[in-house]
PyMOL Python script that loads the backbone (N, CA, C, O; Angstrom):
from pymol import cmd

cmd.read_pdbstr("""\
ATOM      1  N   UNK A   1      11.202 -14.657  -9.971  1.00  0.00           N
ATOM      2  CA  UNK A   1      12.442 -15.203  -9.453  1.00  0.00           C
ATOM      3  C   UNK A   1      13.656 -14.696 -10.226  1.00  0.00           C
ATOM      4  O   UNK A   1      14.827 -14.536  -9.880  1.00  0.00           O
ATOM      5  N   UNK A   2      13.098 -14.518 -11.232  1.00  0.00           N
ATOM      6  CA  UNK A   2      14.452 -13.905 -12.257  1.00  0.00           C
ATOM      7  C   UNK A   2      15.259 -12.386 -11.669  1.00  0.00           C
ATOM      8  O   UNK A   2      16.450 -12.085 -11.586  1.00  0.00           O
ATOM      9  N   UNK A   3      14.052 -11.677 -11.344  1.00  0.00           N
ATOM     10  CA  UNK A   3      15.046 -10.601 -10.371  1.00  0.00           C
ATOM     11  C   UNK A   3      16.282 -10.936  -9.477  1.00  0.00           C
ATOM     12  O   UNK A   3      17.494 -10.790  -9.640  1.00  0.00           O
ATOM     13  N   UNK A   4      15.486 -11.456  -8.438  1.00  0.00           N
ATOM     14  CA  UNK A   4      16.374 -11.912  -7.463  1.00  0.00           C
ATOM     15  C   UNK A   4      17.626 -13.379  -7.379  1.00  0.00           C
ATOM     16  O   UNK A   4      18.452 -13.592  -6.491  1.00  0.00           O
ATOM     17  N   UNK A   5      17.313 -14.321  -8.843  1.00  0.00           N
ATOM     18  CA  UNK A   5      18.706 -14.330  -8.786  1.00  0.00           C
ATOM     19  C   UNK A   5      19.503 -13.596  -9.623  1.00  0.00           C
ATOM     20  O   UNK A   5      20.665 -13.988  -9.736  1.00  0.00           O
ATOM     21  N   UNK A   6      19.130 -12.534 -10.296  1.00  0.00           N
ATOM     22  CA  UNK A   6      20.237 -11.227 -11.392  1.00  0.00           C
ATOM     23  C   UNK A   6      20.807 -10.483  -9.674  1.00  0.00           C
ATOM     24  O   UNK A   6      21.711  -9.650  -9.606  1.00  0.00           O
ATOM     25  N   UNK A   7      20.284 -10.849  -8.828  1.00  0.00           N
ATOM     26  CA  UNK A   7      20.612  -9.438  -8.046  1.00  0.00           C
ATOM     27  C   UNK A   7      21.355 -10.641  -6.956  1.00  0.00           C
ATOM     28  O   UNK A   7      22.005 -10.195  -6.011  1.00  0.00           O
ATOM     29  N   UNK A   8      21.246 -12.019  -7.110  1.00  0.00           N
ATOM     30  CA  UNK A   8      21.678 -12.467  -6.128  1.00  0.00           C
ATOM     31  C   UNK A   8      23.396 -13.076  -6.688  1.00  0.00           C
ATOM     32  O   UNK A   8      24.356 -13.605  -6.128  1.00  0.00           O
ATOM     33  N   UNK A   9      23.045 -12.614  -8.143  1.00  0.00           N
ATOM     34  CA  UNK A   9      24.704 -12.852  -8.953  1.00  0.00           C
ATOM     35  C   UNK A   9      25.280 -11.067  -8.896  1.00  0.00           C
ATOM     36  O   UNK A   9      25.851 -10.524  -9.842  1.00  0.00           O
ATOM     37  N   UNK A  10      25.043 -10.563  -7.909  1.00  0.00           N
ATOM     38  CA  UNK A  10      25.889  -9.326  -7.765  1.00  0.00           C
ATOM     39  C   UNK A  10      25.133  -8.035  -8.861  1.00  0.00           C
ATOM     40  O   UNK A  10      25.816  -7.014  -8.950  1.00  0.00           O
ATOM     41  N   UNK A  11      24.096  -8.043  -9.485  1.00  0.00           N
ATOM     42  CA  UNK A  11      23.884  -7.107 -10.307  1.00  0.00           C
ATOM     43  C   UNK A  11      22.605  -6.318 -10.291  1.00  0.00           C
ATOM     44  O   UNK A  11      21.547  -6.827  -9.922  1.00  0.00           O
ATOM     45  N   UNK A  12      22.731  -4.768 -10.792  1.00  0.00           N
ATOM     46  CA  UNK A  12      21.760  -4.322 -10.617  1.00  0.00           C
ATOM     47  C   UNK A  12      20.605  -4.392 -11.597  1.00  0.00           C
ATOM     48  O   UNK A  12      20.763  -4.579 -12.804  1.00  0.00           O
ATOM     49  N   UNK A  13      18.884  -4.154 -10.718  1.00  0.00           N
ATOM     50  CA  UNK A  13      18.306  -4.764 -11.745  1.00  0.00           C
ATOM     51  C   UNK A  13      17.337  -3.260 -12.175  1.00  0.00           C
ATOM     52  O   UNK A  13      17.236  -2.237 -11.498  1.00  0.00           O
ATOM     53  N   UNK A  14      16.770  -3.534 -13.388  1.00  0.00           N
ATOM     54  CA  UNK A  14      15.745  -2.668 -14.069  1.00  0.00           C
ATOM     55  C   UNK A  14      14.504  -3.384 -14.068  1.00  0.00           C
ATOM     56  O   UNK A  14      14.651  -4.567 -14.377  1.00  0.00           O
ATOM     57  N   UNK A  15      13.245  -3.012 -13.800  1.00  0.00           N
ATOM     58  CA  UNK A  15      12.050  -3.498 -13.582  1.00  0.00           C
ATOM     59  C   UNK A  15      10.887  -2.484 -13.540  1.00  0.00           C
ATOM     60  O   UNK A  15      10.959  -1.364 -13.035  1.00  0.00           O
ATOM     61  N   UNK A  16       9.916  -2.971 -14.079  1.00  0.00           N
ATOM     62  CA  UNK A  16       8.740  -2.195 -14.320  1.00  0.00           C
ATOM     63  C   UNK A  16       8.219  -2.380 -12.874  1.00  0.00           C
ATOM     64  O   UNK A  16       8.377  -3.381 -12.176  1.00  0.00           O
ATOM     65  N   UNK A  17       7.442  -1.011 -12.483  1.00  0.00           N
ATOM     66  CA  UNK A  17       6.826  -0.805 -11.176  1.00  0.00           C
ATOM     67  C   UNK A  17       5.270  -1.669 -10.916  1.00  0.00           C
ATOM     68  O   UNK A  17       4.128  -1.214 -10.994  1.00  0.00           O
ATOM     69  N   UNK A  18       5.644  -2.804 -10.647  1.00  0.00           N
ATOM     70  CA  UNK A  18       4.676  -3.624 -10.075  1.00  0.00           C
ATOM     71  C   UNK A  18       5.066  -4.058  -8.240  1.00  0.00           C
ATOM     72  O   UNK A  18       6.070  -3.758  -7.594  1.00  0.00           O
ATOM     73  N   UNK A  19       3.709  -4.935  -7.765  1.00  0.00           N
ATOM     74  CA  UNK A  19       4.024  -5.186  -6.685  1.00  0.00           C
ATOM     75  C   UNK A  19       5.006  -5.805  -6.144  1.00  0.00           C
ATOM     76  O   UNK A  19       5.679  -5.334  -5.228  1.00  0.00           O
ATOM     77  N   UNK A  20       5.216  -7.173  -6.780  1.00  0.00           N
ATOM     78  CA  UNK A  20       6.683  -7.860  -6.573  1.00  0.00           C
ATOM     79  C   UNK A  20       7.687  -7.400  -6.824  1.00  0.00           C
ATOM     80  O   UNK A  20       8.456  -7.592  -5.882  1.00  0.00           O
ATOM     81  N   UNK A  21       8.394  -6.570  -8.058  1.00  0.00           N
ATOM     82  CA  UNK A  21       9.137  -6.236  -8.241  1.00  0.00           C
ATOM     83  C   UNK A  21       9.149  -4.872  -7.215  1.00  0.00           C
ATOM     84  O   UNK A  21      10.372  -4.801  -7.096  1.00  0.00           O
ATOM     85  N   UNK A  22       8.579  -3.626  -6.308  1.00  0.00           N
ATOM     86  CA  UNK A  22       8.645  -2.680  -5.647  1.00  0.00           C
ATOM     87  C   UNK A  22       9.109  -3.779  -4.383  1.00  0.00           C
ATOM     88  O   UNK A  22      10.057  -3.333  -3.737  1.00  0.00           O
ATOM     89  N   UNK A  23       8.651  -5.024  -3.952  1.00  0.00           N
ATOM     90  CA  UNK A  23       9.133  -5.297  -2.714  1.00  0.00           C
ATOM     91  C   UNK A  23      10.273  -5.935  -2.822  1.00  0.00           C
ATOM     92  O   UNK A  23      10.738  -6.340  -1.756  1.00  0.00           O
ATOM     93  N   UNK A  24      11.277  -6.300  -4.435  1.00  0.00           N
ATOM     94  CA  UNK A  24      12.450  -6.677  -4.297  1.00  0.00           C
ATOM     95  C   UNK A  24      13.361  -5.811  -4.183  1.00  0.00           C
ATOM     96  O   UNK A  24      14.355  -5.912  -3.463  1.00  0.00           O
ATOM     97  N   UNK A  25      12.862  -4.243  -5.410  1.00  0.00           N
ATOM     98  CA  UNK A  25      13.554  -3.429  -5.682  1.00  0.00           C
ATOM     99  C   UNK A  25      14.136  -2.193  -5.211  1.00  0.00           C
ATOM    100  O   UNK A  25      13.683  -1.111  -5.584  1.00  0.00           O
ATOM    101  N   UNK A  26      14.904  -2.266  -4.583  1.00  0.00           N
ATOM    102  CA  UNK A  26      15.280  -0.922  -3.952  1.00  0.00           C
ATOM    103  C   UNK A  26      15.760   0.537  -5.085  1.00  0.00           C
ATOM    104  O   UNK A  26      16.881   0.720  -5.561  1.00  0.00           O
ATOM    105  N   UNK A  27      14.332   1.551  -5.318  1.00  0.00           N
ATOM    106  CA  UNK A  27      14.979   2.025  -6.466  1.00  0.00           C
ATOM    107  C   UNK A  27      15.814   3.055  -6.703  1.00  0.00           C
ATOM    108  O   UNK A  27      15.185   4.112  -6.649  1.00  0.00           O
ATOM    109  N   UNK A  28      17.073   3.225  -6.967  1.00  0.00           N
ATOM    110  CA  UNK A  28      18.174   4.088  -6.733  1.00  0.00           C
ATOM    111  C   UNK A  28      19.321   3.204  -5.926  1.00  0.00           C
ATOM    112  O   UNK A  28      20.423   3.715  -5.724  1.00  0.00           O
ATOM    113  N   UNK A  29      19.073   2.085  -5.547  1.00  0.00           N
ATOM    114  CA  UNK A  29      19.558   1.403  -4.047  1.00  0.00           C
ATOM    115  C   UNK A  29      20.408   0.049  -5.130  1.00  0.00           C
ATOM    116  O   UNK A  29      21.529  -0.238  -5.549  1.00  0.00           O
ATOM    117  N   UNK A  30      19.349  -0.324  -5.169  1.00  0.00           N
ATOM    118  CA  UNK A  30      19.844  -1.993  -5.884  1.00  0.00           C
ATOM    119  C   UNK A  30      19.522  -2.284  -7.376  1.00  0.00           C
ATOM    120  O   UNK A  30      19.930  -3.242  -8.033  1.00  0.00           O
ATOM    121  N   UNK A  31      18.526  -1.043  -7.879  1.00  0.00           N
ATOM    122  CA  UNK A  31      18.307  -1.033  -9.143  1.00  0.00           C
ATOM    123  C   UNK A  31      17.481   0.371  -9.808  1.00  0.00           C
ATOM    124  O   UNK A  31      17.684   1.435  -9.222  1.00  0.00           O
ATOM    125  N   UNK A  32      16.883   0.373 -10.594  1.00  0.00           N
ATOM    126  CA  UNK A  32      15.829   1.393 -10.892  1.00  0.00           C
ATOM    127  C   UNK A  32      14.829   0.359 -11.344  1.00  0.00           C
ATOM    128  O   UNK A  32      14.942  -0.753 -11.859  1.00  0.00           O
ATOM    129  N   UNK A  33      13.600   1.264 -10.897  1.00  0.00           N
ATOM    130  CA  UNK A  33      11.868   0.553 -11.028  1.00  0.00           C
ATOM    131  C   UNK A  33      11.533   2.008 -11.839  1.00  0.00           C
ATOM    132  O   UNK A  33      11.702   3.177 -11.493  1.00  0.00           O
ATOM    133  N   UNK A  34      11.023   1.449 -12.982  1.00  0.00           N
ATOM    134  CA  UNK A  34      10.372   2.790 -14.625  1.00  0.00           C
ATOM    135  C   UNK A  34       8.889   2.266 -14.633  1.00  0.00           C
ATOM    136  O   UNK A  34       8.657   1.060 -14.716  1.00  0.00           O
ATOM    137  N   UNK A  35       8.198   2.918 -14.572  1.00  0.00           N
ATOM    138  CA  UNK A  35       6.593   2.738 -15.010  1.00  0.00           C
ATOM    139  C   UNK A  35       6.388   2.384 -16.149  1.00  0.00           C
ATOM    140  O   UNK A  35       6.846   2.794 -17.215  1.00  0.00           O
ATOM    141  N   UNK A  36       5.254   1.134 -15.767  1.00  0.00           N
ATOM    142  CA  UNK A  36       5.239   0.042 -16.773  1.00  0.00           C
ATOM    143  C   UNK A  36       4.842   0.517 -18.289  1.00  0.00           C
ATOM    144  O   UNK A  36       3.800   1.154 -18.448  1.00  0.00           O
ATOM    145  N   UNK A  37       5.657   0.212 -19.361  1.00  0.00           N
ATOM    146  CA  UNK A  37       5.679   0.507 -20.571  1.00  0.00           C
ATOM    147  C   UNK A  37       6.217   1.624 -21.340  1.00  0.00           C
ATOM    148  O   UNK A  37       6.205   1.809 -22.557  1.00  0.00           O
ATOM    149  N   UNK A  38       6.891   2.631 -19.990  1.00  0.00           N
ATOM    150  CA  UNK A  38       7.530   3.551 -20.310  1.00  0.00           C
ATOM    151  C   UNK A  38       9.156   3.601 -20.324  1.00  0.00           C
ATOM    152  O   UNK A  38       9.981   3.839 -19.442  1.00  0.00           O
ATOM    153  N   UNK A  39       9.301   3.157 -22.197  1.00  0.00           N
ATOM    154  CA  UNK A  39      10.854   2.874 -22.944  1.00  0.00           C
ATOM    155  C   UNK A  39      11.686   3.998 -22.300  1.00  0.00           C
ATOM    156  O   UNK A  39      12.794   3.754 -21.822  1.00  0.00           O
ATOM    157  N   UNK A  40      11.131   5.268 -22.291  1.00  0.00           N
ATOM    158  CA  UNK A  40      12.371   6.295 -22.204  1.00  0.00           C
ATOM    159  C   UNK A  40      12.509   6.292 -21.133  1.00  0.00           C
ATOM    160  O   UNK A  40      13.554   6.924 -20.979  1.00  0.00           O
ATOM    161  N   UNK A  41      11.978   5.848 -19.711  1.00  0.00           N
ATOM    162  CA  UNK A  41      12.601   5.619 -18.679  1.00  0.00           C
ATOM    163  C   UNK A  41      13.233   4.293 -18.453  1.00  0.00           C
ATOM    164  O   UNK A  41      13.852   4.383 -17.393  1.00  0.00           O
ATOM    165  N   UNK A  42      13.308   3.614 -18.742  1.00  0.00           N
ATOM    166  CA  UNK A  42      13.826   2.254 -18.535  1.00  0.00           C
ATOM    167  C   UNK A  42      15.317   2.785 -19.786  1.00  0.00           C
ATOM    168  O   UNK A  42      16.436   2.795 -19.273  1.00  0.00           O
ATOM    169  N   UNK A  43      15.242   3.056 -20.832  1.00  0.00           N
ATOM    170  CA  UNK A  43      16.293   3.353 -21.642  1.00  0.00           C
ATOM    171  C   UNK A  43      17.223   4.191 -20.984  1.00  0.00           C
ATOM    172  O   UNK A  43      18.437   4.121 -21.172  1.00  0.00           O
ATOM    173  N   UNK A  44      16.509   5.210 -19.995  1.00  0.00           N
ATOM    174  CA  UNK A  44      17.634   6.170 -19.341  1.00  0.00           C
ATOM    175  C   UNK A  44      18.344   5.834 -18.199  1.00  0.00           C
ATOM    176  O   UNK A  44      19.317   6.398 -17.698  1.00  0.00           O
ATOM    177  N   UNK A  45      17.385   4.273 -17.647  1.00  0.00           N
ATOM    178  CA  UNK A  45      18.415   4.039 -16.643  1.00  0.00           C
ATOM    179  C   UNK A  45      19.028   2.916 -17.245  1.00  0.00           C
ATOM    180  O   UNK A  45      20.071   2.761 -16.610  1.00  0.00           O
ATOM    181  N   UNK A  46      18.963   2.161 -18.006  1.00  0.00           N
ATOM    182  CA  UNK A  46      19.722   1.665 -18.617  1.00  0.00           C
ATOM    183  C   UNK A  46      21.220   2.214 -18.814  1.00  0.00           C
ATOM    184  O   UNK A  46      22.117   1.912 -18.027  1.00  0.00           O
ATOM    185  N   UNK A  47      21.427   3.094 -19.996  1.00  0.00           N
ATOM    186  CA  UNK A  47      22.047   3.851 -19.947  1.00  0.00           C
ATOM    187  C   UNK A  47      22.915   4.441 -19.174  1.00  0.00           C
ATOM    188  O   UNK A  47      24.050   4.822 -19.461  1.00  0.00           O
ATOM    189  N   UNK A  48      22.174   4.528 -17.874  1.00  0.00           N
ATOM    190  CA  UNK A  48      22.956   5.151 -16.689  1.00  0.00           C
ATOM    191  C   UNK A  48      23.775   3.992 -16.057  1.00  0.00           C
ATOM    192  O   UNK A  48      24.842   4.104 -15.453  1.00  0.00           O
ATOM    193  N   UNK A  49      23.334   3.277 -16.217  1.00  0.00           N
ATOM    194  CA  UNK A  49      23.874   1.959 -15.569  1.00  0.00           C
ATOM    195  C   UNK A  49      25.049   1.471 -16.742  1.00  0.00           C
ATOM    196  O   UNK A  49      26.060   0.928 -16.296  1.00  0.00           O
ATOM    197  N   UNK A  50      24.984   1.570 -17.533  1.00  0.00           N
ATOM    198  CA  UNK A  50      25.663   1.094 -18.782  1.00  0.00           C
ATOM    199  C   UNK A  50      27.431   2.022 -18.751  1.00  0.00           C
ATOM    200  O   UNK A  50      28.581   1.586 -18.709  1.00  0.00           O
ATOM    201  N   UNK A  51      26.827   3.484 -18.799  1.00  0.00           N
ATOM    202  CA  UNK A  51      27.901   4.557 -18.894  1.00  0.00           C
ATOM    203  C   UNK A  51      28.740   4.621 -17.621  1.00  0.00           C
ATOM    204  O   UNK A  51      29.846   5.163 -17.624  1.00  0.00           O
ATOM    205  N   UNK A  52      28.053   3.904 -16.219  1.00  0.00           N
ATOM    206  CA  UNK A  52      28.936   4.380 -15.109  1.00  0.00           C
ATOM    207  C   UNK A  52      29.057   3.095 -14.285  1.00  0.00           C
ATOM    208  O   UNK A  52      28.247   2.753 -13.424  1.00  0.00           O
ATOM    209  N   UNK A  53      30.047   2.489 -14.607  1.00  0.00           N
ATOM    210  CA  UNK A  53      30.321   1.523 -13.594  1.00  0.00           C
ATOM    211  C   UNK A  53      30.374   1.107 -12.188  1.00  0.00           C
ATOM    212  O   UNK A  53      30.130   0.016 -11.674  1.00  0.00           O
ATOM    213  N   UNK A  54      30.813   2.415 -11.599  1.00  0.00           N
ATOM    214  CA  UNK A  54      31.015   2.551 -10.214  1.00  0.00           C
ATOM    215  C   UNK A  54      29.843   2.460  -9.715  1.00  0.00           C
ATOM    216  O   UNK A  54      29.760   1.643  -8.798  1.00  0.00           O
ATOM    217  N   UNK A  55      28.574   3.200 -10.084  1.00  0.00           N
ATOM    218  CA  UNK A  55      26.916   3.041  -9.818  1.00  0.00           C
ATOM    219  C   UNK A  55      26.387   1.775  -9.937  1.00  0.00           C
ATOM    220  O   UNK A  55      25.596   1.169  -9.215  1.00  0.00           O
ATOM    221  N   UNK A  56      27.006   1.436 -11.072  1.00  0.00           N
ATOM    222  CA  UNK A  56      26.683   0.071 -11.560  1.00  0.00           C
ATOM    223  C   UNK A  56      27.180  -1.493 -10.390  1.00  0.00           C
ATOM    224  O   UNK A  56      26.668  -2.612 -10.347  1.00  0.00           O
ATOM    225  N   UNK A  57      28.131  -1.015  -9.738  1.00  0.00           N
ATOM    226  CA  UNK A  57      28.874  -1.701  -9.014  1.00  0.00           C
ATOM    227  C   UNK A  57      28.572  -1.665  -7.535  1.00  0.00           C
ATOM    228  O   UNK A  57      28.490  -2.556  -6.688  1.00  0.00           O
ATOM    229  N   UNK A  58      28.421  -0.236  -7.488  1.00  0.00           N
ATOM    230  CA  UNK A  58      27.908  -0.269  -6.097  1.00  0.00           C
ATOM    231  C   UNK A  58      26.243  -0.524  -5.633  1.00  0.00           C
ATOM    232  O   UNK A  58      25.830  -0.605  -4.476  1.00  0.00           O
ATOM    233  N   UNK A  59      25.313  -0.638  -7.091  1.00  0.00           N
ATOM    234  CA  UNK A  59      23.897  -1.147  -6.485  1.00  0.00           C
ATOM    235  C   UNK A  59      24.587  -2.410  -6.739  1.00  0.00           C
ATOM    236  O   UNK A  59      24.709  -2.993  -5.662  1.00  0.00           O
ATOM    237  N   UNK A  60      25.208  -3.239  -7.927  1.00  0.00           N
ATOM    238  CA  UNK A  60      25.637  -4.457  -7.830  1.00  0.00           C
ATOM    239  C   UNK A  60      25.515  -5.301  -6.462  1.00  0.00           C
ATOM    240  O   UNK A  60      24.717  -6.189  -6.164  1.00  0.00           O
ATOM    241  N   UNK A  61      26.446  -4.797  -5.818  1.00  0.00           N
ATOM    242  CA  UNK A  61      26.791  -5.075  -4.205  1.00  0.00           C
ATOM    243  C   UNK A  61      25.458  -5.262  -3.262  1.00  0.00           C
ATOM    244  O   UNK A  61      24.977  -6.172  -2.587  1.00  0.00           O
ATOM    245  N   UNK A  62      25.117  -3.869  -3.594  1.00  0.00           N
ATOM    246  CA  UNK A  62      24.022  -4.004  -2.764  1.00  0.00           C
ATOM    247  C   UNK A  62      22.807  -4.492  -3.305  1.00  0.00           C
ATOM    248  O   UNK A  62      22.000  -3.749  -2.746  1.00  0.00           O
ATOM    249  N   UNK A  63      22.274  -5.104  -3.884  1.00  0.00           N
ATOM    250  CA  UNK A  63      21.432  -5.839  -4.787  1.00  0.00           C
ATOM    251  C   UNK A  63      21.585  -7.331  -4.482  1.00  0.00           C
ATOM    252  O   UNK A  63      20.578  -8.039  -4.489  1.00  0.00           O
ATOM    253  N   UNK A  64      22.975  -7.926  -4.176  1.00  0.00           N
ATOM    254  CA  UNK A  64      23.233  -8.802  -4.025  1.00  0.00           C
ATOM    255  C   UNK A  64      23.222  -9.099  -2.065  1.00  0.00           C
ATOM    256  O   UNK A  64      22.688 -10.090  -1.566  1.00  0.00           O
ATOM    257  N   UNK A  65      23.766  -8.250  -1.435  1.00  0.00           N
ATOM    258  CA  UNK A  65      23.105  -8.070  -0.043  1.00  0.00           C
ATOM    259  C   UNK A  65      21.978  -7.983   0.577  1.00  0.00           C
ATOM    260  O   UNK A  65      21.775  -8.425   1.708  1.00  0.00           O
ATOM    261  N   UNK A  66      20.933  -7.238  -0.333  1.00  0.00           N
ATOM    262  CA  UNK A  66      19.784  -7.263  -0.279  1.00  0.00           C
ATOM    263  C   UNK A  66      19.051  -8.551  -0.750  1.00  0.00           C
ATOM    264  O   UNK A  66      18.151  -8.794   0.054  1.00  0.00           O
ATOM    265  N   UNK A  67      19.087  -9.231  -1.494  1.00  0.00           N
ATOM    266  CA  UNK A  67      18.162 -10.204  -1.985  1.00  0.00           C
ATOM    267  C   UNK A  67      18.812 -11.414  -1.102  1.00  0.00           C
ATOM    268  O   UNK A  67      18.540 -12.586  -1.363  1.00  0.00           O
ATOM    269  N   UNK A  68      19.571 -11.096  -0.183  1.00  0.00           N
ATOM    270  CA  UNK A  68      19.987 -12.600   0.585  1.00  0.00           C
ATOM    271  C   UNK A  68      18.432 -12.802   1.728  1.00  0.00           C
ATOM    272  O   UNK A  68      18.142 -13.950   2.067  1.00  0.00           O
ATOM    273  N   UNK A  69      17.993 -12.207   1.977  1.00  0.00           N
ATOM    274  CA  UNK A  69      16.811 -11.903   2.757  1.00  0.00           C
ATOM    275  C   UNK A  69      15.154 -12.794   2.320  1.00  0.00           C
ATOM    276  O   UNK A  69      14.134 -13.003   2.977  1.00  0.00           O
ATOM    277  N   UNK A  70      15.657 -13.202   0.599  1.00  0.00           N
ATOM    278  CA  UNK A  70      14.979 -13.581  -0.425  1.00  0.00           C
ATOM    279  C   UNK A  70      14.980 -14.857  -0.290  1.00  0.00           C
ATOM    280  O   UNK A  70      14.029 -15.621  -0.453  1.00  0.00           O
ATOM    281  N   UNK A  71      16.254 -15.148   0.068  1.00  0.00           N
ATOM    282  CA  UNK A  71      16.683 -16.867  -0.026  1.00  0.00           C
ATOM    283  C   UNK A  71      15.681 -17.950   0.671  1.00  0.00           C
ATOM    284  O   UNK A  71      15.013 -17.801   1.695  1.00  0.00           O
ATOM    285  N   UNK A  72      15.793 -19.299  -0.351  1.00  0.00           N
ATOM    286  CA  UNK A  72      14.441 -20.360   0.633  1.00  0.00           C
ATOM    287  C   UNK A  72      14.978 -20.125   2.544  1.00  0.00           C
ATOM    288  O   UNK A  72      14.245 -19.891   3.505  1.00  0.00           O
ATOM    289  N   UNK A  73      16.445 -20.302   2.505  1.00  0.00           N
ATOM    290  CA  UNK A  73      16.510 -20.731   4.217  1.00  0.00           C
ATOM    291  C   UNK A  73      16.025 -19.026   5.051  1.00  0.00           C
ATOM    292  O   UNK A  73      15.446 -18.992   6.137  1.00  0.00           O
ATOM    293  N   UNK A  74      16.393 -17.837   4.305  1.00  0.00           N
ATOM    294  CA  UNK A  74      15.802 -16.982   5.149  1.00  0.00           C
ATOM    295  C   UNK A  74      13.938 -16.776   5.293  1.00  0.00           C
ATOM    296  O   UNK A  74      13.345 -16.226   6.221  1.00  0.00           O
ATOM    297  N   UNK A  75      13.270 -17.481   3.923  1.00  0.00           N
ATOM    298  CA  UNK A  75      11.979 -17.410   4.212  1.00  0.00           C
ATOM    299  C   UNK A  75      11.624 -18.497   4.883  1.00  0.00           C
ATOM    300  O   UNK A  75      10.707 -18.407   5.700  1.00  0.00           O
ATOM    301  N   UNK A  76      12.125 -19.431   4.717  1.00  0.00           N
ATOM    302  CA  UNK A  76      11.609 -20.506   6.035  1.00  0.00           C
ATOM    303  C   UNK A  76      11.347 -20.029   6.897  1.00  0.00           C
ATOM    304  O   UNK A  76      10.209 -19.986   7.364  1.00  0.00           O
ATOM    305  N   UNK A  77      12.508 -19.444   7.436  1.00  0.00           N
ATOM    306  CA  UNK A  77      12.953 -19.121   8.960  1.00  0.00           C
ATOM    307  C   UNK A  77      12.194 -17.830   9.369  1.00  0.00           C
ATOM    308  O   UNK A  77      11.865 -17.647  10.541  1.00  0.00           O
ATOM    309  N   UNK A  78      11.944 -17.013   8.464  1.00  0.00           N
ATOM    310  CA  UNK A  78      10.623 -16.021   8.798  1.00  0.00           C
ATOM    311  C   UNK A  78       9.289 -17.060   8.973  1.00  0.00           C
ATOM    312  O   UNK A  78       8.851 -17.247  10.107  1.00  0.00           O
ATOM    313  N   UNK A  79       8.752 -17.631   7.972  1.00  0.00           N
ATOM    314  CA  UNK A  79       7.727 -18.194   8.302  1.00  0.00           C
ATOM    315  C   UNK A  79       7.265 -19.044   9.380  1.00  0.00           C
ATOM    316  O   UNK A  79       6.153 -19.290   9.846  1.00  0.00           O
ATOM    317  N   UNK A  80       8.427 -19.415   9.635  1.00  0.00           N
ATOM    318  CA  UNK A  80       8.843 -20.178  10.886  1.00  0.00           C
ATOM    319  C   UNK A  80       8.184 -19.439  12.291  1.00  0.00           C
ATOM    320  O   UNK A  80       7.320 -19.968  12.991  1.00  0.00           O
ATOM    321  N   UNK A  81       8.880 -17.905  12.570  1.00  0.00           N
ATOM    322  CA  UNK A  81       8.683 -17.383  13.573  1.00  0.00           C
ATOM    323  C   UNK A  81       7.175 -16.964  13.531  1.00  0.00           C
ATOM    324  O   UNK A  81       6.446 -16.760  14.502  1.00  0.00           O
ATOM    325  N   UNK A  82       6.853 -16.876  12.169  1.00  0.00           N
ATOM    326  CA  UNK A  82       5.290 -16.437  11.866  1.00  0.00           C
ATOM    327  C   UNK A  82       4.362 -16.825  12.743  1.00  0.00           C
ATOM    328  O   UNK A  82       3.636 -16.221  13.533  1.00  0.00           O
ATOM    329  N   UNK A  83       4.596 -18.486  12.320  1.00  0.00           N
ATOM    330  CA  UNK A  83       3.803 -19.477  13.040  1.00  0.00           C
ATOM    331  C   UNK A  83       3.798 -20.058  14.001  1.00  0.00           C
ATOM    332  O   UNK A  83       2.990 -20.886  14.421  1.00  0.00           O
ATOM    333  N   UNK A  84       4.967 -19.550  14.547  1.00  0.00           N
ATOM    334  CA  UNK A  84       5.524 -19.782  16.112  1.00  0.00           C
ATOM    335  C   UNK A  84       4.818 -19.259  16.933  1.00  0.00           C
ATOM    336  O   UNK A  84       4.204 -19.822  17.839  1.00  0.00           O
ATOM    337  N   UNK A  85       4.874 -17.301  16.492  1.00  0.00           N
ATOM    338  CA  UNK A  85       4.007 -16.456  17.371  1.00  0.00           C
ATOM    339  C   UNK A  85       2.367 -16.826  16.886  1.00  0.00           C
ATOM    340  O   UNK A  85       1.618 -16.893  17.861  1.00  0.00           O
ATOM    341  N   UNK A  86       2.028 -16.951  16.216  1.00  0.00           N
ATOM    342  CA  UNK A  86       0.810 -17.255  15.720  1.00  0.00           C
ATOM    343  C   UNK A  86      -0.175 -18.259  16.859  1.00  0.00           C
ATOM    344  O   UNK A  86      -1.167 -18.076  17.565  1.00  0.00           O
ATOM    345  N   UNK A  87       0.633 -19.234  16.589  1.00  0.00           N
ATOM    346  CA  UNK A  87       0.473 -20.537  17.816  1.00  0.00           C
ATOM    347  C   UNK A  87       0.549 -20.728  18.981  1.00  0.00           C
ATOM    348  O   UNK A  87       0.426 -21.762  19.637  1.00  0.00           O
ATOM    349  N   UNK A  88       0.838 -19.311  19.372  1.00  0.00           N
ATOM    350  CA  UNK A  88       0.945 -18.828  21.025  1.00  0.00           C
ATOM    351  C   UNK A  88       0.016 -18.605  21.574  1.00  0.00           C
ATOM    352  O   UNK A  88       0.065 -18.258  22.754  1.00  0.00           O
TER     353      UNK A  88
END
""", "prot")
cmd.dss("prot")
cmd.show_as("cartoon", "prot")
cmd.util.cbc("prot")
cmd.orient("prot")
């Protein structure tokens, strides 16, 4: 959950390449995803994110657009239709 509210307060996130984090993370998009345990990639996008604001600002944005999709009322409302068609 910690991803998605960093990304649902406008910011981009860094995350090791696991399953949950690949289906929050858009990588290049809303954040960078570094293979797990590997410092010098996570340090370089760090970094990148650190030195350039505008990058920084514009996954910001979109990080925060993206994880609205995340929210309890939008998964209700998927699960909702789930079981709607399901029950047909």
């Amino acid at each position: 959950m910690a991803l998605a509210e960093a990304m649902l307060c406008g910011l981009p996130v860094l995350a090791s390449q696991d399953r949950g984090h690949r289906e929050l993370v858009r990588h290049g998009e809303t954040g960078f995803l570094f293979e797990q345990g590997n410092m010098a990639e996570f340090v370089k996008y760090a970094v990148m994110l650190y030195e350039n604001p505008d990058i920084r600002n514009r996954m910001g944005k979109a990080a925060y657009l993206h994880a609205q999709k995340f929210k309890i009322e939008q998964s209700l409302a998927s699960m909702a239709e789930i079981y709607d068609e399901m029950l047909k």
